[in-house]
FITORTOR-302660 format. One line per field, with one value per residue: residue number from 1; y, x, z of N, C-alpha, C, O in turn. Coordinates in steps of 0.2 Angstrom, whole numbers, always signed. Each point is the difference from the previous one (the first is absolute). Layout:
BEGIN
k <- (NUM|...)
nv <- (Y|...)
nu <- (X|...)
nw <- (Z|...)
cav <- (Y|...)
cau <- (X|...)
caw <- (Z|...)
cv <- (Y|...)
cu <- (X|...)
cw <- (Z|...)
ov <- (Y|...)
ou <- (X|...)
ow <- (Z|...)
// end
This chain:
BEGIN
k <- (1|2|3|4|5|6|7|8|9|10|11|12|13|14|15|16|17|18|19|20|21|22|23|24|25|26|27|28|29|30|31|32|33|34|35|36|37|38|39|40|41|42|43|44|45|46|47|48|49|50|51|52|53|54|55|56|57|58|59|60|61|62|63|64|65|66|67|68|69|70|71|72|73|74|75|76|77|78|79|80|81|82|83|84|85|86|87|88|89|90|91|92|93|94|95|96|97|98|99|100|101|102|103|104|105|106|107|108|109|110|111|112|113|114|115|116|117|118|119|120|121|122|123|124|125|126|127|128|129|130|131|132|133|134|135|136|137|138|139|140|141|142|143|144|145|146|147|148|149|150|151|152|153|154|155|156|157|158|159|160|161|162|163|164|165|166|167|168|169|170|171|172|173|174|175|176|177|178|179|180|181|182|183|184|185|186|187|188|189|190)
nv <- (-43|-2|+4|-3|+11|-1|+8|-4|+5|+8|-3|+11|+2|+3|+12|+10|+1|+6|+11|+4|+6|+11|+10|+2|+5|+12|+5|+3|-2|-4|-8|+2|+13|-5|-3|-5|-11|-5|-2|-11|-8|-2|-6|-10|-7|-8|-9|-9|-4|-10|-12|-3|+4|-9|+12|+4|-4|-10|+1|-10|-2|-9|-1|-9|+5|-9|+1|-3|+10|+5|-1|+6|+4|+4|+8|-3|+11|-8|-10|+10|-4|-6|+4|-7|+2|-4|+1|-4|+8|+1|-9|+4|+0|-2|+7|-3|-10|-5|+2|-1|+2|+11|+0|-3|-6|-12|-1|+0|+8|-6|-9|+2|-12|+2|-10|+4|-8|-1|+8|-9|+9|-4|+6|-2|+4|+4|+1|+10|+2|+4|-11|-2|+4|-5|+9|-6|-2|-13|+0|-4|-3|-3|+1|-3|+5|+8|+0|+0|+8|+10|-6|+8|+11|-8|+7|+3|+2|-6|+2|-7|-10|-3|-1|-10|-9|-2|-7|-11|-2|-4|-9|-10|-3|-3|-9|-3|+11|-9|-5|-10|-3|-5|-9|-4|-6|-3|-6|-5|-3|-2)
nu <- (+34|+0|+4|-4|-1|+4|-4|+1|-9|+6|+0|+1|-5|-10|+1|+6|-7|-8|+0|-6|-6|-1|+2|-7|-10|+4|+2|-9|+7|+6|-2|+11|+0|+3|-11|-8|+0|-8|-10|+5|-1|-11|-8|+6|-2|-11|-4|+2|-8|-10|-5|+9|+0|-2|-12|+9|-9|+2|-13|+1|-1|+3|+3|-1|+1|-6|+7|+7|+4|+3|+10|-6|+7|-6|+6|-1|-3|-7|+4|-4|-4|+6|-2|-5|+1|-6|+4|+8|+8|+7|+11|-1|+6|+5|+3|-3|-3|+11|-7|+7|+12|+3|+1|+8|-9|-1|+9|-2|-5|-1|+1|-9|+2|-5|-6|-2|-7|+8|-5|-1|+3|+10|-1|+9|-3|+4|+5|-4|+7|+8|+4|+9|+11|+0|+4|-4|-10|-5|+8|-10|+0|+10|+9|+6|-2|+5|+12|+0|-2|+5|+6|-6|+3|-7|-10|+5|+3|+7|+3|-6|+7|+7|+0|+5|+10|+5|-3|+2|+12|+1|-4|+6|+9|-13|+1|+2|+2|+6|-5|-4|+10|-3|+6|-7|+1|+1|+2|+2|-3|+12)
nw <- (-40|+10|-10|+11|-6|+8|-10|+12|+4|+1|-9|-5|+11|+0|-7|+0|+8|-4|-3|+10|+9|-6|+0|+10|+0|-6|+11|+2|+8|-12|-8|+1|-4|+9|+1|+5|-4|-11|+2|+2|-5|-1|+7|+0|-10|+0|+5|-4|-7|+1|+3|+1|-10|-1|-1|-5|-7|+2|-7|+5|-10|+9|-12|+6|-8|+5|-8|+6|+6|-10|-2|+6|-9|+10|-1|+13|-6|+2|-9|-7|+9|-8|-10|+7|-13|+9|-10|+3|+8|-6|+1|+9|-6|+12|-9|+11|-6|-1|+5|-9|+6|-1|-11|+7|+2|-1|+6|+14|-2|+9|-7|-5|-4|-10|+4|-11|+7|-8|-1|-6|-8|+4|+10|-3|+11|-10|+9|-2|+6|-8|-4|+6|-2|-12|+2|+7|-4|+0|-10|+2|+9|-7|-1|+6|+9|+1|+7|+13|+5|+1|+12|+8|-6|+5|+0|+9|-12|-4|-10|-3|+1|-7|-11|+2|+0|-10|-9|+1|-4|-10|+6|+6|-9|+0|-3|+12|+1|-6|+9|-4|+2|-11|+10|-11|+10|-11|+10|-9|+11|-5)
cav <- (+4|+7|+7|+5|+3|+9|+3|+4|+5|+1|+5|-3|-3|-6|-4|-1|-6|-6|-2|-2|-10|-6|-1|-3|-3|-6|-2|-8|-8|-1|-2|-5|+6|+0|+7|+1|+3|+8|+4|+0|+4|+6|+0|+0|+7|+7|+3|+3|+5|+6|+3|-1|+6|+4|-7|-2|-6|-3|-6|-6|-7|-3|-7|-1|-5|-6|+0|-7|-2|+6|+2|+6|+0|+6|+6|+9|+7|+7|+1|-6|-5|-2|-4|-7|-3|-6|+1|-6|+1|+7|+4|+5|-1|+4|-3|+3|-7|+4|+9|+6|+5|+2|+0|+5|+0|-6|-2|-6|-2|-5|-1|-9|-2|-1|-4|-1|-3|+1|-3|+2|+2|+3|+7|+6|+7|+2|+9|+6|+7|+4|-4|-2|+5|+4|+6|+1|+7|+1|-2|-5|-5|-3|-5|-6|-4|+4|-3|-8|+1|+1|-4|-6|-4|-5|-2|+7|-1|+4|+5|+4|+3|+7|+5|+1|+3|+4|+3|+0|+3|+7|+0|+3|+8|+6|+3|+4|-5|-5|+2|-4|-3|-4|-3|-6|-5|-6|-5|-5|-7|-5)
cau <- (+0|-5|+2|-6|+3|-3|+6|-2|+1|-2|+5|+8|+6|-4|+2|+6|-2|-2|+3|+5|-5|-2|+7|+4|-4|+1|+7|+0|+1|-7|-6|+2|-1|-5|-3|+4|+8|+1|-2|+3|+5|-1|-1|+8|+0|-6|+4|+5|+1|-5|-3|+2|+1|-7|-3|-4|+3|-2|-2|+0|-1|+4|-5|+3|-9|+2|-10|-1|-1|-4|+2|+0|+6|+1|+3|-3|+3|-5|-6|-6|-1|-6|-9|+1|-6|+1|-6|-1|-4|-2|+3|+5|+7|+6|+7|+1|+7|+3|+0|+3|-2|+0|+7|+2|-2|+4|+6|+1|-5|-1|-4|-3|-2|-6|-4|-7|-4|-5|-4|+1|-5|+1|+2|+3|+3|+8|-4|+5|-3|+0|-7|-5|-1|-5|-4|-7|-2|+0|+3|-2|+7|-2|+3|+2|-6|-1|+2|-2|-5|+4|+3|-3|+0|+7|+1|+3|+4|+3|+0|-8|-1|+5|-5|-6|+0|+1|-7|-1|+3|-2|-9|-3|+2|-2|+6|+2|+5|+1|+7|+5|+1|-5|+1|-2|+2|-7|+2|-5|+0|-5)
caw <- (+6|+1|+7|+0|+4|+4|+7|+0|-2|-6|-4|-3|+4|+0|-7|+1|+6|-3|-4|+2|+0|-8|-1|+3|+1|-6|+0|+4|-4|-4|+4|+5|+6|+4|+0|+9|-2|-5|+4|+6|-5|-2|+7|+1|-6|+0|+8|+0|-6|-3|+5|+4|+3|-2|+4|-6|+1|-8|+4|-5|-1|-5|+1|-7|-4|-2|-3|+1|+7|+2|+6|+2|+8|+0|+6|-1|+4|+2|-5|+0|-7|-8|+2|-2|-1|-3|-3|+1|+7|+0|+8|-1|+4|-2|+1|+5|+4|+4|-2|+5|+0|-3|-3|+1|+7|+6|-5|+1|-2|-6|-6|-1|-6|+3|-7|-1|-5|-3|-6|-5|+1|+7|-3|+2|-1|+5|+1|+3|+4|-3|-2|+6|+3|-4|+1|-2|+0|+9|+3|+0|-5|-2|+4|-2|-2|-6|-4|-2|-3|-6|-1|-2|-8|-2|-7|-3|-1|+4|-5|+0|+8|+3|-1|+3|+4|-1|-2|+8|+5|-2|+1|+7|+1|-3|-4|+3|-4|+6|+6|+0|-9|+1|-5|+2|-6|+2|-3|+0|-3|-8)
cv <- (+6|+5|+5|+5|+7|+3|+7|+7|+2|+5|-5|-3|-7|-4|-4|-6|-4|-2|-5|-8|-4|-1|-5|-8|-6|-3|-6|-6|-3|-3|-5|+2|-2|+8|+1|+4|+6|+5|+2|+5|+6|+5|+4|+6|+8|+4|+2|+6|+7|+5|+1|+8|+3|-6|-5|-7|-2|-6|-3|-5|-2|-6|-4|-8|-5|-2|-9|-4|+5|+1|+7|+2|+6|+2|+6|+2|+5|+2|-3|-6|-1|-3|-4|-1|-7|-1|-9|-1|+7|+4|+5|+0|+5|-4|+2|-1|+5|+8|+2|+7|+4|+1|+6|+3|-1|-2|-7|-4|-7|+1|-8|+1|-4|-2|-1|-4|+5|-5|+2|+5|+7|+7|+5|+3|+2|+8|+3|+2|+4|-1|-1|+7|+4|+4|+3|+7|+2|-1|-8|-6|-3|-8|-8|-3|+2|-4|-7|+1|-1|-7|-7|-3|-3|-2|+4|+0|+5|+7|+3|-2|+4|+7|+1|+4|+9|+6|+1|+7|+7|+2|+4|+6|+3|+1|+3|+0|-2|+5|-4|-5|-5|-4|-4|-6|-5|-5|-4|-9|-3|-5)
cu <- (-4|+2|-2|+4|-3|+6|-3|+3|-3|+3|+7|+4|-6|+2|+5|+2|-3|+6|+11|-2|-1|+7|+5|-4|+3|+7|-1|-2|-8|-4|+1|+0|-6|-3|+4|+8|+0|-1|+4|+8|-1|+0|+6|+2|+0|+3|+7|+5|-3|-4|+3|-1|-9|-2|-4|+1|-5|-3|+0|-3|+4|-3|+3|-7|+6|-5|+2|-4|-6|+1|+3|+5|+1|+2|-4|+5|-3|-5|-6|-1|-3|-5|-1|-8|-1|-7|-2|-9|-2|+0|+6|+5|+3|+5|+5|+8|+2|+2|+6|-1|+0|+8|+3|+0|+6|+3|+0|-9|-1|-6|-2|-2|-9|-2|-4|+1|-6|-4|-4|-8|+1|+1|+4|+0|+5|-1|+3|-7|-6|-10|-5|+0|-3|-6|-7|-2|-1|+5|+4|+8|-6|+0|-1|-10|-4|+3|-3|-8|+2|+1|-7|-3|+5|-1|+4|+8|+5|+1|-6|-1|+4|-4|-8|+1|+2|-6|-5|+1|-1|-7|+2|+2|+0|+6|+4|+8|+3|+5|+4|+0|-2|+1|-1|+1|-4|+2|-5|+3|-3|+2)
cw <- (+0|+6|-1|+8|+0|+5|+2|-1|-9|-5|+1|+5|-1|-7|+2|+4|-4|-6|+2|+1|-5|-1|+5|-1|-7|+0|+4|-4|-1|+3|+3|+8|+3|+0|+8|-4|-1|+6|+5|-3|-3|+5|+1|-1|+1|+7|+0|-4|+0|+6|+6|+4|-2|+1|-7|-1|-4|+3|-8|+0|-7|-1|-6|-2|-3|-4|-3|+6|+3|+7|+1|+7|-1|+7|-1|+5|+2|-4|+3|-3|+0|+3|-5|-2|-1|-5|+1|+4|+0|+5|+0|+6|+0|+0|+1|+4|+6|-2|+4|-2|-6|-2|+2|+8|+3|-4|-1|-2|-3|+0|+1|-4|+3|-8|+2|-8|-5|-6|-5|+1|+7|-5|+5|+0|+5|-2|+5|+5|-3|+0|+6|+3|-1|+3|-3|+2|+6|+5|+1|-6|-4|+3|-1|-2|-6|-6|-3|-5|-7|-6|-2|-6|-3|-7|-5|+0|+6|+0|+2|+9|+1|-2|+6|+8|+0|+0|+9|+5|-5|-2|+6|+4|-5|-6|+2|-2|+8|+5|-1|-6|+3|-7|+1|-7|+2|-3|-1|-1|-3|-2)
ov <- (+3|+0|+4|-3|+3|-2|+4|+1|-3|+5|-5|-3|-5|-6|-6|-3|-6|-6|-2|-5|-6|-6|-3|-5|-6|-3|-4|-1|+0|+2|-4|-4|+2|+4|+2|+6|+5|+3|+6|+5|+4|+5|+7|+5|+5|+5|+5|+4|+6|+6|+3|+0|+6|-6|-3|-2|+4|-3|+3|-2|+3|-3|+3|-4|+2|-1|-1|-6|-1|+1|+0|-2|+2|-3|+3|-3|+6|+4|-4|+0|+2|-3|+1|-1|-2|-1|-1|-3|+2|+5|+0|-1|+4|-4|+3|+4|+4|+1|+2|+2|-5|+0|+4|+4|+5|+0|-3|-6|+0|+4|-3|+5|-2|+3|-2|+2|+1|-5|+6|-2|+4|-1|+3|+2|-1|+2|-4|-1|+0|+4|+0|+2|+5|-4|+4|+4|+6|+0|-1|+0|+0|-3|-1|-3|-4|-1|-3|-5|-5|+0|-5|-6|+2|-4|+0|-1|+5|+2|+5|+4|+4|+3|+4|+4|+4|+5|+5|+3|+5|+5|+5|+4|+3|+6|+4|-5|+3|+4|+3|+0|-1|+2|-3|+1|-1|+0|+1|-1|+0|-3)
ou <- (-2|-2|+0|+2|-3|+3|-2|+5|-4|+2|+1|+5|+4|+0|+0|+5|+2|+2|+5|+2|+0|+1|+5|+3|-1|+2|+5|-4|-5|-2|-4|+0|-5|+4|+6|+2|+3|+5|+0|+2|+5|+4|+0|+1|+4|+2|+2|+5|+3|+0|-5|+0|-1|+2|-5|+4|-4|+4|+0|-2|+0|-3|+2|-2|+4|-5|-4|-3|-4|-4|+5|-1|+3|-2|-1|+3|+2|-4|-1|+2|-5|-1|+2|-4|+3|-5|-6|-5|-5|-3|+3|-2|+0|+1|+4|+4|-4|+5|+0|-5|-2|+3|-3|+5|+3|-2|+1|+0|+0|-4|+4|-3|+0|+2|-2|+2|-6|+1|-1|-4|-5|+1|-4|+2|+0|-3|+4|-5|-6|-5|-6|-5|-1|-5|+0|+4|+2|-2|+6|+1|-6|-5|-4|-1|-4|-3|-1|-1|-2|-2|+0|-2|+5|+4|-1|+2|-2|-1|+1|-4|-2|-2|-4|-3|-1|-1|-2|-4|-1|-1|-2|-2|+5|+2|+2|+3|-1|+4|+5|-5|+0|-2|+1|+0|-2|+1|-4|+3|-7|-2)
ow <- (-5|+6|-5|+5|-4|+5|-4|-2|-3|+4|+2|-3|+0|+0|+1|-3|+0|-1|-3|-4|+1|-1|-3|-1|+0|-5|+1|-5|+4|+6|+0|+5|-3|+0|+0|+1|+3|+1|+1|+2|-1|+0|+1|+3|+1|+0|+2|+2|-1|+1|+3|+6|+0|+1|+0|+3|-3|+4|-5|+6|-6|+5|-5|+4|-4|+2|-4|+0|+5|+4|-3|+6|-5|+4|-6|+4|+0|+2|+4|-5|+2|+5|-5|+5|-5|+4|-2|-1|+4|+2|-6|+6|-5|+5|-4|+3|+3|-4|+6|-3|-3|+5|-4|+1|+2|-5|-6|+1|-6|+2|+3|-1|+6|-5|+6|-5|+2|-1|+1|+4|+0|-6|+4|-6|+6|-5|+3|-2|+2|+1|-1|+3|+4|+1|-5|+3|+3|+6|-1|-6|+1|+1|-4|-5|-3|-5|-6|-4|-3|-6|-4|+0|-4|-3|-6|+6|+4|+5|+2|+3|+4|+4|+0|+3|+5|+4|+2|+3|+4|-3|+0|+4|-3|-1|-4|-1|+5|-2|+1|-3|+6|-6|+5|-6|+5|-6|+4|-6|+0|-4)
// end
C-alpha cells in the first residue's frame, strides 16, 4: 500500500491533523480494504471529528501495487496525481482515476477505486503540492511539465530519480527554503 497525504494549512494545528490521519489511517482494516474504502472511512472520520468546524482538510492518494498482476488500484481525495513514466514508449500519463473531494470537506463523500496496468520498467512519482507549486525567482511554478522532464531518464534507479527531482525543484528556486513541505516518492517497476 501507498499513502501519500497533505493537510493543509501549516504549524502545529496542520502537525496535529496529519498525525490524527496517520493514526486513523493505521486503524483500518489491512490490505484486504479497497483504497475507495480506506479513504471513505477516513473521510467519515476526518469530517466528523476533527474538521468539521474549520476549514482545514487533508488531500490523499491511496494505492495498493499487486506486484504479481502489476496491477495498481488506487482512490484520490483532492491529491494530485501521480505521473506515470512509461519508459517502454517513452510517454507520461496521469493518474488521475475518479478524484473526489479532499478528506475532511463532505461527510458523506464517497470515493472510487480506479486501475491502472502497469509494466515492468514504468516509474512513478506520488508528490504533495509542495513540488509542482514550488516558486521560482519569477515568480513562475515549477510545475507538472518540469516534473515530466525530470522523469525522462529511465536508466536510473529510483533513489537517484527521487534526488533528481529534488535537485530540480531546488535548481529552479534558487535554493530557496520552501512555502510548503514537499514530499516525493518514486516507485519504480522491476
Amino acid at each position: 500500500g501507498i499513502l501519500v497525504a497533505d493537510v493543509s494549512g501549516h504549524g502545529t494545528p496542520a502537525a496535529v491533523l496529519m498525525a490524527i490521519t496517520h493514526s486513523l489511517a493505521h486503524t483500518q482494516p489491512g490490505v484486504h480494504c479497497p483504497p475507495a474504502v480506506m479513504l471513505t472511512r477516513l473521510n467519515e472520520q476526518l469530517a466528523r471529528h476533527y474538521t468539521s468546524r474549520t476549514t482545514t482538510f487533508v488531500t490523499a492518494f491511496y494505492g495498493i501495487f499487486d506486484p504479481r498482476t502489476l496491477r495498481l488500484t488506487y482512490a484520490l481525495a483532492g491529491h494530485p496525481p501521480p505521473r506515470l513514466k512509461r519508459c517502454a514508449d517513452g510517454s507520461v500519463a496521469i493518474l488521475s482515476g475518479t478524484a473526489g473531494l479532499p478528506l475532511g470537506v463532505v461527510e458523506n463523500e464517497q470515493y472510487h477505486d480506479a486501475t491502472h496496468e502497469l509494466q515492468r520498467g514504468d516509474q512513478i512519482v506520488f508528490y504533495t503540492d509542495g513540488i509542482t507549486e514550488a516558486f521560482g525567482p519569477g515568480h513562475e511554478m515549477f510545475g507538472t511539465e518540469r516534473l515530466d522532464r525530470v522523469l525522462e531518464d529511465c536508466s536510473v534507479n529510483a533513489t537517484s530519480l527521487m534526488d533528481a527531482v529534488l535537485r530540480a525543484v531546488a535548481e529552479f528556486t534558487n535554493d530557496r527554503p520552501p512555502d510548503d513541505d514537499r514530499t516525493c516518492l518514486i516507485a519504480k517497476v522491476t
